[in-house]
N, CA, C and O of each residue as an XYZ file, in Angstrom:
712
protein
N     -26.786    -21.251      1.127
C     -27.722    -22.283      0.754
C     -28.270    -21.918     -0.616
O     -29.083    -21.000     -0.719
N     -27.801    -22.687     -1.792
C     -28.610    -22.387     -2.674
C     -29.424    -23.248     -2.969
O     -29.514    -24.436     -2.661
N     -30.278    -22.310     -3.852
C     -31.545    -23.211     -3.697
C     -31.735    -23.649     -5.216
O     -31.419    -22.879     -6.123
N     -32.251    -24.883     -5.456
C     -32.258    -24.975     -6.788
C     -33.969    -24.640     -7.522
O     -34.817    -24.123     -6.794
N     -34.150    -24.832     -8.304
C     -34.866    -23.934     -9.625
C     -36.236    -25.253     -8.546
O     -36.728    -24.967     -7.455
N     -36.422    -26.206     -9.116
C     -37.345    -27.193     -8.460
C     -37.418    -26.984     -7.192
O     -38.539    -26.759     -6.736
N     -36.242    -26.998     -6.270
C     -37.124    -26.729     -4.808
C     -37.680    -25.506     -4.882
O     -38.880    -25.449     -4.616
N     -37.078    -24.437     -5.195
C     -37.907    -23.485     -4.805
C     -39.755    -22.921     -5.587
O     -40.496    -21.989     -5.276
N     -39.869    -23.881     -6.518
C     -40.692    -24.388     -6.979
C     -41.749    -24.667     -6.265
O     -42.803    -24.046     -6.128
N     -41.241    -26.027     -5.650
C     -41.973    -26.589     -4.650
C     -42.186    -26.287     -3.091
O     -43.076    -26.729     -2.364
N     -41.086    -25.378     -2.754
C     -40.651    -24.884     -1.630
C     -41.714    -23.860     -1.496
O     -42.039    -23.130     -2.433
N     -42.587    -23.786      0.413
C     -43.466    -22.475      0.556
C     -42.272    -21.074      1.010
O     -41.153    -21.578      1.102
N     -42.231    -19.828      1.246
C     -41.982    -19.196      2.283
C     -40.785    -19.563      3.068
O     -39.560    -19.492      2.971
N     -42.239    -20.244      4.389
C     -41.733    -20.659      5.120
C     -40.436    -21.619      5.187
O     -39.392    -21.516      5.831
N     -40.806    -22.394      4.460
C     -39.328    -23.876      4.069
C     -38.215    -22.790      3.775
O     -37.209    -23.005      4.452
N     -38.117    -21.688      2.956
C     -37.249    -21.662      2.669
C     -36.545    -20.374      4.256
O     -35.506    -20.411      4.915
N     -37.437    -19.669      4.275
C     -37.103    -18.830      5.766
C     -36.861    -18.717      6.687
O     -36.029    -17.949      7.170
N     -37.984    -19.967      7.522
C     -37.552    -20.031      9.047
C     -36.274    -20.568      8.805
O     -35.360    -19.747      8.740
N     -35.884    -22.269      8.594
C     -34.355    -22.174      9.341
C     -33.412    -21.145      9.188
O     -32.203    -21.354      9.290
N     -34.000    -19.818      8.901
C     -32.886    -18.822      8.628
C     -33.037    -17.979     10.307
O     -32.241    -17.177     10.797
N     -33.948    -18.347     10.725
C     -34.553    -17.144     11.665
C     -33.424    -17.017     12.934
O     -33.312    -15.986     13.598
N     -32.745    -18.035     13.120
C     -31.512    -18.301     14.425
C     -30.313    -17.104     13.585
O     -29.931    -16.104     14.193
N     -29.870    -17.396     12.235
C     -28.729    -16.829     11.532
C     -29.107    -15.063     11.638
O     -28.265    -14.218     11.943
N     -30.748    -14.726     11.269
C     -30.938    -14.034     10.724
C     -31.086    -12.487     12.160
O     -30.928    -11.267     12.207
N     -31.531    -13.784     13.205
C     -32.028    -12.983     14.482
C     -30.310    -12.643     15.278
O     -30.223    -11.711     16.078
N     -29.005    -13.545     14.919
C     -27.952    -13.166     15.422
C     -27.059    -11.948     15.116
O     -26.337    -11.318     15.889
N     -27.423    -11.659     12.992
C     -26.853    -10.695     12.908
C     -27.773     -9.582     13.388
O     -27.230     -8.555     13.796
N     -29.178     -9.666     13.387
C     -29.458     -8.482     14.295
C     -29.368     -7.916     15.478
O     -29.267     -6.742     15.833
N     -29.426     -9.047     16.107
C     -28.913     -8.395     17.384
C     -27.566     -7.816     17.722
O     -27.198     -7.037     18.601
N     -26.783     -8.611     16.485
C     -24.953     -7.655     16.442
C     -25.475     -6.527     16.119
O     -25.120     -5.650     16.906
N     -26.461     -6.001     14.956
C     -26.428     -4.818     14.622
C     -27.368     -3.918     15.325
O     -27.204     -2.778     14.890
N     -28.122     -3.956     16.071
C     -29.064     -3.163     17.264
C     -28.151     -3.132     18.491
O     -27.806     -2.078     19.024
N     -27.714     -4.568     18.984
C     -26.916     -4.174     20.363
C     -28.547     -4.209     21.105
O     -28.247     -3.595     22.129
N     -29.499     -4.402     21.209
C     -30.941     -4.487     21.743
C     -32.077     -5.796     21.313
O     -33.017     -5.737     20.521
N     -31.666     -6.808     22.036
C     -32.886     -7.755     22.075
C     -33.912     -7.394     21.692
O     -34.110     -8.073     20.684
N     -35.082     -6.470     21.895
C     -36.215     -5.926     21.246
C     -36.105     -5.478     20.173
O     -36.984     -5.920     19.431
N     -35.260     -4.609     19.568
C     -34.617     -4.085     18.657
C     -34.478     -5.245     17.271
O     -34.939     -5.272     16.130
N     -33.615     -6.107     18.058
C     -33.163     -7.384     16.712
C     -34.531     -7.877     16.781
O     -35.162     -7.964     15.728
N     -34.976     -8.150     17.685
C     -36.294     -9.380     17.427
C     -37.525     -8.102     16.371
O     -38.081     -8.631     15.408
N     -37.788     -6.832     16.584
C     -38.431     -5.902     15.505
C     -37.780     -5.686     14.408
O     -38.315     -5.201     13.411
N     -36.552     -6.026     14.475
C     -36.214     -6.041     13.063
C     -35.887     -7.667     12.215
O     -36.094     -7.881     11.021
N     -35.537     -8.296     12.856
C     -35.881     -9.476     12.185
C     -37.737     -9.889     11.943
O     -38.125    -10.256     10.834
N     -38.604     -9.770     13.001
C     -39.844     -9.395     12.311
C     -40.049     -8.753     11.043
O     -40.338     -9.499     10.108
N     -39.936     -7.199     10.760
C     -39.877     -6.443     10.002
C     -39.452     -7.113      8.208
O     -39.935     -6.898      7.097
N     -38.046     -8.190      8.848
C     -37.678     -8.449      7.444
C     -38.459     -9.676      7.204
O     -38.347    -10.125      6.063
N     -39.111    -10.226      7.893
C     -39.616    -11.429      7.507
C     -41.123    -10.709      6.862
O     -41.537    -11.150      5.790
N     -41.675     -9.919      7.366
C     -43.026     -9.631      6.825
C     -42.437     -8.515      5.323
O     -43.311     -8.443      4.458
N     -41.057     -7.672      4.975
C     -40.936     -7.592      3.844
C     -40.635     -8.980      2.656
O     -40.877     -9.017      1.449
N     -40.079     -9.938      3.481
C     -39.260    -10.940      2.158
C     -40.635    -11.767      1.984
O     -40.849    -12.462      0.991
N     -41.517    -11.625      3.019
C     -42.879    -12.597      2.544
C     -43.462    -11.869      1.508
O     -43.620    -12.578      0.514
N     -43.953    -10.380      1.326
C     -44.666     -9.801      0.578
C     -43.582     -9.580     -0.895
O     -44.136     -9.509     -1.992
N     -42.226     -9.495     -0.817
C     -41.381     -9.740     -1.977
C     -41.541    -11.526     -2.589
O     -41.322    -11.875     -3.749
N     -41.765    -12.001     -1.994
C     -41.380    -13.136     -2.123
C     -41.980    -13.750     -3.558
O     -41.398    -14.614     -4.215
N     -42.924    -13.296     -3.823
C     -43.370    -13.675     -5.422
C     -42.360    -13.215     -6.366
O     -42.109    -13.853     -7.388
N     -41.627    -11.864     -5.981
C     -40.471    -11.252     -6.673
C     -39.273    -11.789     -6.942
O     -38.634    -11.538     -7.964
N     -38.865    -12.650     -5.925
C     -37.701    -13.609     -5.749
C     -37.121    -14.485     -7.091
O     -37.806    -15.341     -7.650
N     -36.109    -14.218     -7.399
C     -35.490    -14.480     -8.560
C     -35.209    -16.239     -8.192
O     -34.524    -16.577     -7.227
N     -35.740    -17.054     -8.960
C     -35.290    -18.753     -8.756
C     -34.133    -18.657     -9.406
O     -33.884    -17.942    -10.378
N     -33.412    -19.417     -8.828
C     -31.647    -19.604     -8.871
C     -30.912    -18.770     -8.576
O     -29.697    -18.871     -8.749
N     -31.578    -17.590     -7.979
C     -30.655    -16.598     -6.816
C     -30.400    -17.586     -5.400
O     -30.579    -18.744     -5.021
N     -29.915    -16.418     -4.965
C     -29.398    -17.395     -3.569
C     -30.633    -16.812     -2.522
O     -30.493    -15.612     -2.284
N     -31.896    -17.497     -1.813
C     -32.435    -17.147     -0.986
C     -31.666    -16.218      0.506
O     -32.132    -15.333      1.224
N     -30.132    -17.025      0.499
C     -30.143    -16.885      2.153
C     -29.639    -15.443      1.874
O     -30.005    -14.557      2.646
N     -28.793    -15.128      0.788
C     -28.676    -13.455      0.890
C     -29.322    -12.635      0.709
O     -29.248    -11.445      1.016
N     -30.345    -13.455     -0.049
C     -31.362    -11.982     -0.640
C     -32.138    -11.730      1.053
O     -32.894    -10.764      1.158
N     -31.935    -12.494      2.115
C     -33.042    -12.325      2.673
C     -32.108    -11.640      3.641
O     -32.543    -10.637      4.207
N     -30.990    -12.013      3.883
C     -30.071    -11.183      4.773
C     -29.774     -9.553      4.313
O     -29.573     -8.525      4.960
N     -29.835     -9.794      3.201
C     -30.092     -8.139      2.602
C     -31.334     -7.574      2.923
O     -31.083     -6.424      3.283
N     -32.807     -7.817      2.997
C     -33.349     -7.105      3.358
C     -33.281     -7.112      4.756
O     -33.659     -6.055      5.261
N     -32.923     -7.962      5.518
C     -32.371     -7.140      7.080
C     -31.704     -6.019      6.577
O     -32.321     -5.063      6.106
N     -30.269     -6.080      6.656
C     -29.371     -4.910      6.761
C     -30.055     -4.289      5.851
O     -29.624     -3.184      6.181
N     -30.861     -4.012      4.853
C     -31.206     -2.640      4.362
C     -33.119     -1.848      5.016
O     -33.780     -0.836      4.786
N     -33.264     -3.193      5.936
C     -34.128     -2.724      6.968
C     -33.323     -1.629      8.012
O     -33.430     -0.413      8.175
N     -32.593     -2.523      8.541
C     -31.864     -1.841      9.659
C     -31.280     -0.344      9.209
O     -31.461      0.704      9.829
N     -30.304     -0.566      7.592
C     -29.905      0.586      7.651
C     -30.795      1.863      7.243
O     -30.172      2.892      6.982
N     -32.059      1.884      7.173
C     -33.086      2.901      6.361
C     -33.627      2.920      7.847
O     -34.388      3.888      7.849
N     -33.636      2.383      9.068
C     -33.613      2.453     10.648
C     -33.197      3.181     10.959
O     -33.829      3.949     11.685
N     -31.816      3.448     10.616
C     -30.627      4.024     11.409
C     -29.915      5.329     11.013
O     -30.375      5.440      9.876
N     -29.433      5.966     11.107
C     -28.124      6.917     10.716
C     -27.034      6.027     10.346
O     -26.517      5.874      9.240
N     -26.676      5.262     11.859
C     -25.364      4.368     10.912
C     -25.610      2.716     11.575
O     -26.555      2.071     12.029
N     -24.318      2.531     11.347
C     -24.452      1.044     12.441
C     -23.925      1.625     13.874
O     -23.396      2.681     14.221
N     -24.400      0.195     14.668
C     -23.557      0.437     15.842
C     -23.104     -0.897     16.007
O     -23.215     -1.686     15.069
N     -22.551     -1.281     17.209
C     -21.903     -2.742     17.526
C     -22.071     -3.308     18.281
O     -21.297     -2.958     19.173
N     -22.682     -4.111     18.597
C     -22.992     -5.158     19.999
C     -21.992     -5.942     20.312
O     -21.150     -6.506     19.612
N     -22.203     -5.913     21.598
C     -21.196     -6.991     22.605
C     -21.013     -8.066     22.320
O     -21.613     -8.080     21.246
N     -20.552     -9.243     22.469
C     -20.647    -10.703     21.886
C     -21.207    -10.902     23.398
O     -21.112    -10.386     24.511
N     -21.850    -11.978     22.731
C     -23.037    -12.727     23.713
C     -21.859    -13.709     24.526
O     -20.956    -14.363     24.005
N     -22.193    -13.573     25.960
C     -21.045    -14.527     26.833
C     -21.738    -15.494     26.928
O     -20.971    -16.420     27.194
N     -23.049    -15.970     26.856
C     -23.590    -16.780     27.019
C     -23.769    -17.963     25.825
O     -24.565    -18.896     25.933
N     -22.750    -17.719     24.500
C     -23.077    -18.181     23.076
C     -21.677    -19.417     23.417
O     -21.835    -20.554     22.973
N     -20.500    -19.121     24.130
C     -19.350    -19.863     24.408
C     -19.848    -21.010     24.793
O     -20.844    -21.169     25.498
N     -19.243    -21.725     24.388
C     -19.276    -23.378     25.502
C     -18.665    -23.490     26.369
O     -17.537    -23.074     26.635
N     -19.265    -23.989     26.823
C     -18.691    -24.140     28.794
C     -17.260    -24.873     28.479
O     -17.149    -25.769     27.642
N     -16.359    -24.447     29.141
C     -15.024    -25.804     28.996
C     -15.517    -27.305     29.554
O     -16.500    -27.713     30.172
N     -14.608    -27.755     29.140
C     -14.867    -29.533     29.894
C     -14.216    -29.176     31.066
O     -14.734    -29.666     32.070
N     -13.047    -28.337     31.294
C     -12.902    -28.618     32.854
C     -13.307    -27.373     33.418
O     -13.883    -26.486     32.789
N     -12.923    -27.324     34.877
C     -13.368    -26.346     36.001
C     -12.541    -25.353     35.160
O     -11.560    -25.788     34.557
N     -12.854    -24.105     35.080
C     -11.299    -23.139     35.146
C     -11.063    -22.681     36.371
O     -11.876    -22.769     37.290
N      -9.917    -22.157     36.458
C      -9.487    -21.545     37.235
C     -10.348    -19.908     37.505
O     -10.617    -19.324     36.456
N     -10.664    -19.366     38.500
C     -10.599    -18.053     38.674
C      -9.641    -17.000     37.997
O      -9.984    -15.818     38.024
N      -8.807    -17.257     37.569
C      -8.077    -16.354     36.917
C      -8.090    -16.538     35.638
O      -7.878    -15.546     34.941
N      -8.323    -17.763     35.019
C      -8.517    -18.402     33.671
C      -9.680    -17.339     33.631
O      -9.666    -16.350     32.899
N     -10.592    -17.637     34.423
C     -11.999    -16.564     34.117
C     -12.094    -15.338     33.943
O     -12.961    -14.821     33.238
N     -11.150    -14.678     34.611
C     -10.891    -13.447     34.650
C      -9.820    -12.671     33.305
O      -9.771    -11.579     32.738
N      -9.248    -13.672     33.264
C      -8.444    -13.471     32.087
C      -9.184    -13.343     30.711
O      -9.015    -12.365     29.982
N      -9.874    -14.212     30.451
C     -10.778    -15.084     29.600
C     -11.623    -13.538     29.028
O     -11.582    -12.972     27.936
N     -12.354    -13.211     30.297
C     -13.111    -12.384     30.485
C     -12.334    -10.660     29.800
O     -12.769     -9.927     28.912
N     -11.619    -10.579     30.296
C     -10.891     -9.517     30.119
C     -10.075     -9.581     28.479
O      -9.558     -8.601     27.942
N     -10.124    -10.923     27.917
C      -9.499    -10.916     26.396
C     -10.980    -11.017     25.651
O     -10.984    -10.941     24.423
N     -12.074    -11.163     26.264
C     -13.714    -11.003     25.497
C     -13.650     -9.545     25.039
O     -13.453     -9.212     23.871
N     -13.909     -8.355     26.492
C     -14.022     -7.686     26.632
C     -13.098     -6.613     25.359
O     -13.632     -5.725     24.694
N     -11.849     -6.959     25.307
C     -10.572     -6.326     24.456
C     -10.904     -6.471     23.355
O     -10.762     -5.475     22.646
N     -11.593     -7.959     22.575
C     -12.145     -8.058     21.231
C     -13.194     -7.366     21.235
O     -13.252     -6.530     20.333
N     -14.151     -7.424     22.019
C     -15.821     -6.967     21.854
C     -14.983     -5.129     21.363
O     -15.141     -4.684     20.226
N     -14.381     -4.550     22.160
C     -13.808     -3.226     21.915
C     -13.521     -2.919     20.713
O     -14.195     -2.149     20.028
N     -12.522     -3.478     20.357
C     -11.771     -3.804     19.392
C     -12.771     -3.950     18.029
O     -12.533     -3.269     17.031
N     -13.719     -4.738     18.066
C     -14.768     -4.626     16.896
C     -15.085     -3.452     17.195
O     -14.505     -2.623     16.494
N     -15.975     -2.910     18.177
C     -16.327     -2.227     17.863
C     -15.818     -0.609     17.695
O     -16.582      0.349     17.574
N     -14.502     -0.558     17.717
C     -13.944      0.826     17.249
C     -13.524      0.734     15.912
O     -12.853      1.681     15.502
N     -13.877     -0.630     14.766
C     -13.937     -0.637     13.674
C     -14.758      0.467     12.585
O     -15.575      1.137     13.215
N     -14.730      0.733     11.404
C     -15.266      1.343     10.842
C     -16.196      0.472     10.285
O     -15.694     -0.539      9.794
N     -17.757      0.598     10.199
C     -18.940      0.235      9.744
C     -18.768     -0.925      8.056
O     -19.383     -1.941      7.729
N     -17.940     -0.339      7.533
C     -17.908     -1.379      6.638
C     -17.045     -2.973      6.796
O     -17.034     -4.010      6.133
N     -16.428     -2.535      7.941
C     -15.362     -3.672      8.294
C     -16.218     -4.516      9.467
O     -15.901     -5.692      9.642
N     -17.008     -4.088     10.056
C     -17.446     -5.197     11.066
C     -18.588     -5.232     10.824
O     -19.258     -5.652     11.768
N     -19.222     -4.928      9.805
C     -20.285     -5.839      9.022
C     -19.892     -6.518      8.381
O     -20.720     -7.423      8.279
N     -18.632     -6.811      7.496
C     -17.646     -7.578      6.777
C     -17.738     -9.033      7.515
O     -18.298    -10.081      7.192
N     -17.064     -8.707      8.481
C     -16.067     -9.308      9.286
C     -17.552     -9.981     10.266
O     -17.422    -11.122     10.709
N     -18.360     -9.522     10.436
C     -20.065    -10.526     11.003
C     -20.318    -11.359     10.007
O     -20.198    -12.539     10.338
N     -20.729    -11.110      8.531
C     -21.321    -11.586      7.853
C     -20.097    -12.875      7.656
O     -20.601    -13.942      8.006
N     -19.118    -12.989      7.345
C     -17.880    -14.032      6.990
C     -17.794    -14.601      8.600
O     -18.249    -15.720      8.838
N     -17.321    -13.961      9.456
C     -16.611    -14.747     10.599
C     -17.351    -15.553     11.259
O     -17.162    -16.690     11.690
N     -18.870    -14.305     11.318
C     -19.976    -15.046     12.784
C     -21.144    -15.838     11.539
O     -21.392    -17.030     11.723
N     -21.689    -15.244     10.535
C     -22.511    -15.710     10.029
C     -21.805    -16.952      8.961
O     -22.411    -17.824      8.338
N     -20.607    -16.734      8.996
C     -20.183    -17.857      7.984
C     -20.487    -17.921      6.447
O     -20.359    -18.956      5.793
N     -20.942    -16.608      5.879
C     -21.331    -16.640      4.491
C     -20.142    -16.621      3.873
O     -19.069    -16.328      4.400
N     -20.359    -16.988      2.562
C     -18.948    -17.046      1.321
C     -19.094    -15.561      0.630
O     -19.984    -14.742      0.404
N     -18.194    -15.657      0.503
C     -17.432    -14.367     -0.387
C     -18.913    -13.837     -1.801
O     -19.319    -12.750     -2.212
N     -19.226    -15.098     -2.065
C     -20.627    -14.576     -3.598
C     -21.826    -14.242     -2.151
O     -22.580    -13.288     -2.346
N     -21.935    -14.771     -1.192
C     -23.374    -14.437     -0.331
C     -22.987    -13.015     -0.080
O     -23.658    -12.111     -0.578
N     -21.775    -12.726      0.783
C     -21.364    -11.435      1.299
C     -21.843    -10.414      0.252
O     -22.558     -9.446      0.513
N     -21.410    -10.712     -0.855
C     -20.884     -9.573     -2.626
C     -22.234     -9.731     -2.705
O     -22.483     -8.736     -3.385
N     -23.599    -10.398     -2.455
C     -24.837    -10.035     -2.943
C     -25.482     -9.468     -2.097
O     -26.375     -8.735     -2.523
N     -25.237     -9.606     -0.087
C     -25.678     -9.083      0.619
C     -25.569     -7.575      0.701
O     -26.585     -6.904      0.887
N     -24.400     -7.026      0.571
C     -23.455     -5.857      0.450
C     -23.883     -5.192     -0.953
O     -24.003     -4.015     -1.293
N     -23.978     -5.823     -1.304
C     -24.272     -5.480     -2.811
C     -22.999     -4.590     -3.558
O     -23.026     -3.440     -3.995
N     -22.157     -5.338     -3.534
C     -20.455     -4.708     -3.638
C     -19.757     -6.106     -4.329
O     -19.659     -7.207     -3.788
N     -19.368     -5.771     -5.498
C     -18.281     -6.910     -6.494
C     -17.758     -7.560     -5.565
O     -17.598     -6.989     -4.486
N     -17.324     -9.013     -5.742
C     -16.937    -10.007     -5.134
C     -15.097     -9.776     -4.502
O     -14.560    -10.453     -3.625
N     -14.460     -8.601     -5.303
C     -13.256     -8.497     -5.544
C     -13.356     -7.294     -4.042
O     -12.729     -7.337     -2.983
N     -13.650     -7.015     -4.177
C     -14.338     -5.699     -3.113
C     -14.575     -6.409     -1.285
O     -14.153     -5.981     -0.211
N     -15.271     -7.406     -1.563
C     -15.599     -7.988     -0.450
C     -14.394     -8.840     -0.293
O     -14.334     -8.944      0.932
N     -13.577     -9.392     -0.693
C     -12.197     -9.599     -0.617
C     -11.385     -9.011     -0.171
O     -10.734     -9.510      0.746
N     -11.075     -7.605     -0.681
C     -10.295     -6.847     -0.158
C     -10.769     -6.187      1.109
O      -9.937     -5.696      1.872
N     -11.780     -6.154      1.320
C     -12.689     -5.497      2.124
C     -12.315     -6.366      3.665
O     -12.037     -5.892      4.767
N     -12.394     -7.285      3.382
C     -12.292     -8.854      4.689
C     -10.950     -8.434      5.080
O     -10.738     -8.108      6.248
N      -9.964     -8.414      4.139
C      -8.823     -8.523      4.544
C      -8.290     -6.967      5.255
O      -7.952     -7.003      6.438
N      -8.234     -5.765      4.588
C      -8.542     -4.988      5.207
C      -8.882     -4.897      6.299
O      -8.237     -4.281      7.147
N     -10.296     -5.670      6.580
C     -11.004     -5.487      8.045
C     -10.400     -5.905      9.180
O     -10.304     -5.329     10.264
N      -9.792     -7.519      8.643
C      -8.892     -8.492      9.548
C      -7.388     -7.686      9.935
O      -6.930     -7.725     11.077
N      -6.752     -7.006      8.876
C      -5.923     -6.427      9.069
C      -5.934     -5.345     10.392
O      -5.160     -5.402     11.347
N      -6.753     -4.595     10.239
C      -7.621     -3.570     10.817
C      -7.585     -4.494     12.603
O      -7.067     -4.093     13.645
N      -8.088     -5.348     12.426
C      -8.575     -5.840     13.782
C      -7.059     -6.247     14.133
O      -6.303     -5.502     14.757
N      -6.860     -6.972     13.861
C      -5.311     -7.347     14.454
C      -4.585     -6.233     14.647
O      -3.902     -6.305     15.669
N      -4.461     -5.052     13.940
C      -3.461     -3.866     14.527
C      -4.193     -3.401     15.853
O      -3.459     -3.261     16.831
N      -5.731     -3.107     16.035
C      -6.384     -2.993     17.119
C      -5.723     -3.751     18.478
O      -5.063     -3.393     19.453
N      -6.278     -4.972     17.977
C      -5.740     -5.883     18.815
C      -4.326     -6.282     19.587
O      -3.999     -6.855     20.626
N      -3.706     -5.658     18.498
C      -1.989     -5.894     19.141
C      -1.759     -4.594     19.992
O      -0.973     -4.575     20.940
N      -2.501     -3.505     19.588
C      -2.454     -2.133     20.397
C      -2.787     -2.229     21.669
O      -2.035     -1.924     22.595
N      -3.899     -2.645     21.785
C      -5.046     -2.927     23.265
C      -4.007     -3.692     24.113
O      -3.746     -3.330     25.261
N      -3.295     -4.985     23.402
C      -2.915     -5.709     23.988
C      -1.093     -5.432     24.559
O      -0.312     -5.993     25.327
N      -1.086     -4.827     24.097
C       0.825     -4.066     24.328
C       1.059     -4.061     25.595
O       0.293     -3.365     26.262
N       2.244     -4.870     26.383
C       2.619     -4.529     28.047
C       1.894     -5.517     28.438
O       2.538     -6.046     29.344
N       0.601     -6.266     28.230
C      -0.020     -7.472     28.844
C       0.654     -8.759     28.698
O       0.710     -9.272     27.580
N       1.187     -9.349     29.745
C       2.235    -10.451     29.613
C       1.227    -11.369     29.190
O       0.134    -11.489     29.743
N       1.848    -12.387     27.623
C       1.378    -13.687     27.461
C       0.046    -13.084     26.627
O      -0.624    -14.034     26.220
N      -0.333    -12.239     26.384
C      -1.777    -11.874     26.491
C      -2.086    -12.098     24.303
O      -3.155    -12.070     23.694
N      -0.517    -12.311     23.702
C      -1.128    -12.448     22.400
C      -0.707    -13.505     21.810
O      -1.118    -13.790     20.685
């Protein structure tokens, strides 16, 4: 979302923050793996980007600068990252019944990805959150990361690479399963 020179002008804080708070509260909870955890640290960044917020460069991009001070909340938190589960409850229901085994199956190819991220290395499945789950572009990522645009490129692909060899490993001998 960029913001232009006049809205943010006219724009409080708030206008420009909360609708971030759903985006902002998902990558935390990928990166805590703890409901209390994401919800204190998405707090945390909202009471730093309010007191920065006079600092805020007009015609930067709000939504990264603010996703950056998460992850550099979290990481001055932490030793390193860790990886949370994907939420089963974030899927949409199918339109039809499934089957019991559809479920089980279903269940058991969640489980193989959720793994699978998370035996990634720290720069690849923060990559691979910020692009896949959060949907940012390649200039949001390169300002969040704070890493050249060429970098976060290679970096994605790498990561994707990375996951798919995972993935074809986990999955070896499972009939139908890729």
């Amino acid at each position: 979302m960029e913001v232009s020179d006049q809205r943010l002008t006219d724009a409080t804080f708030a206008d420009l923050a909360l609708p971030l708070f759903d985006q902002l509260y998902n990558f935390a909870r990928w990166l805590t793996q703890d409901t209390a955890e994401a919800e204190d640290l998405v707090q945390e960044t909202y009471m730093k980007a309010l007191r920065g917020f006079s600092g805020f460069q007009i015609g930067t991009n709000f939504r990264a600068w603010i996703f950056r001070i998460l992850r550099n909340a979290f990481l001055t938190s932490r030793a390193g990252l860790k990886m949370v589960a994907l939420d089963p409850e974030a899927d949409d229901p199918p339109s039809a019944e499934p089957t019991p085994e559809a479920v089980l199956l279903a269940q058991a190819n969640r489980e193989t990805i959720q793994q699978a991220l998370t035996d990634l290395p720290i720069p690849f499945r923060e990559i691979l959150l910020l692009c896949e789950v959060e949907e940012m572009s390649y200039e949001e990522i390169s300002q969040v990361l704070a890493i050249p645009m060429g970098t976060v490129m290679s970096r994605l692909h790498r990561a994707r690479k990375a996951l798919r060899t995972l993935l074809v490993d986990k999955f070896k001998g499972v009939p139908n399963a890729v």
